[in-house]
N, C-alpha and C positions, 0 to 999 in steps of 0.2 A: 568190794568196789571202793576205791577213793575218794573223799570228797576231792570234787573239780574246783570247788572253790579255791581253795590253797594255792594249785598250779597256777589258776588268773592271777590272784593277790601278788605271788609271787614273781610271774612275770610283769607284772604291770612295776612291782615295786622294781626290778631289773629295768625295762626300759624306763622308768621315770629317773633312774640312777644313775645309769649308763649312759644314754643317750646326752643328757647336760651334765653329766659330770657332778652330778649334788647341787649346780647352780643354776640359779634362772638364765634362760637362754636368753630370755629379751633382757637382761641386764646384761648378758655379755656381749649384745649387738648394741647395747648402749655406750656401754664402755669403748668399743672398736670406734663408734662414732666421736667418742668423745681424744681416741689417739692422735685419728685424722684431721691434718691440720691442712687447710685448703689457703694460697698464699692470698687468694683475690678473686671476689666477685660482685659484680657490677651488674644490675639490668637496672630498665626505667621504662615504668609502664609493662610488664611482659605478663602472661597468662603464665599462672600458677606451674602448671605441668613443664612448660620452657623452663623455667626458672627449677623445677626440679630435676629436670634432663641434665639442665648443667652443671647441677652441683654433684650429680651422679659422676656424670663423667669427671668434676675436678677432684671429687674422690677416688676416683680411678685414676690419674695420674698424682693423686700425692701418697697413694699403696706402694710400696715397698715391691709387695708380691704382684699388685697389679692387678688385683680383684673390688677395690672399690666396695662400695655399698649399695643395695637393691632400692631402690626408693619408689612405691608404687603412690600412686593418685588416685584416689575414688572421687569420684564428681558425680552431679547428675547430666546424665547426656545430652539435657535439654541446652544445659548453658556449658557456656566454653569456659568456664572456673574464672576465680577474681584474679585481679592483675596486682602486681605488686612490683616494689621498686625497693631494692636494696642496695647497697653500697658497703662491702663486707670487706677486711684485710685482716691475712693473720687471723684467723680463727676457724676453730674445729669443726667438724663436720656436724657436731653433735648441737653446736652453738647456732650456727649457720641455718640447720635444720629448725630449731626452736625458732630463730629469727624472723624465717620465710612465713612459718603457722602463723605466727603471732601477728605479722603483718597484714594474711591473707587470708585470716579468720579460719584455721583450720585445725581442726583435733590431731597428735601426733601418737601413735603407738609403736613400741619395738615390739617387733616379733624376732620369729627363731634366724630366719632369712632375711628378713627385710624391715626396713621402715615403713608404716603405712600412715599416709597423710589423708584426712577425708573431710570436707565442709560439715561447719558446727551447724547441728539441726536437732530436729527432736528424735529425729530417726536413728542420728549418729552417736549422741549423746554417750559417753561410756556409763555404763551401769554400777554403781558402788552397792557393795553388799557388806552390811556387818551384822555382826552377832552378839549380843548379850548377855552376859550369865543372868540368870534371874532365880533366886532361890523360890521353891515351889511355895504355893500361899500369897505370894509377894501381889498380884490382883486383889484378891481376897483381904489384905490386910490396907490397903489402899480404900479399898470401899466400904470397909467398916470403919476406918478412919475420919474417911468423909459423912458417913451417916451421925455418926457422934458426936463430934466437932460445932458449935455454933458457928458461925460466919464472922469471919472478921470485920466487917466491915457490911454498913446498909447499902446497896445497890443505890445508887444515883436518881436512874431513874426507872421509875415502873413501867 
């Protein structure tokens, strides 16, 4: 009998290859965003989702091929999203896009398809994760550190 594992590894490591090409896919919906150059947009006062309807569609007519960019909106259904007033010339879809967030208090992410714009909340918040090397001991050598050490200085107050 085979190890199964091998096959997964191996095709997981296939489509992670293949499928983007070796490159992050939200960077290259980044970069498409950052081609498309939209000549002019204007609103004053419009709810968030109008204002990305339109820029959808001025990216779809300044596409070449005529495919534009997918721009989706997450809101809470309770409210109709914030309004926002822009005055844009001459500039990328990628710019355009940062411009609207920024104005209309909205977190921005590329994905593989699409842009997703969602209001800044505790729920939306994006999650950063990093990692540490820490040599083993390294607790251990901090707390005996501390046990040894007199105090630099008298506390203020008791």
């Amino acid at each position: 009998m085979k190890p199964r594992w091998k096959y997964f590894l191996v095709t997981w490591l296939l489509l992670a290859g293949v499928s983007s090409g070796g490159v992050d896919v939200a960077e290259t919906m980044a970069a498409r965003a950052r081609e498309l150059e939209i000549p002019e947009l204007q609103v004053r006062d419009a709810r968030a989702p109008d204002v990305l309807a339109a820029l959808s569609l001025a990216a779809q007519e300044a596409d070449e091929a005529g495919q534009g960019i997918n721009i989706l909106f997450h809101a809470d259904p309770d409210t109709e999203g914030p309004r926002v007033t822009v005055s844009l010339r001459k500039v990328s879809v990628y710019e355009a896009i940062r411009a609207i967030a920024e104005a209309a208090n909205l977190w921005v992410r590329f994905e593989e398809n699409a842009v997703v714009l969602t209001e800044r909340s505790s729920k939306t918040a994006p999650i950063v994760t990093r990692v540490y090397a820490v040599q083993a001991g390294f607790p251990d050598a901090i707390r005996d550190a501390k046990e040894e050490e007199e105090p630099l200085f008298e506390p203020f107050f008791r």
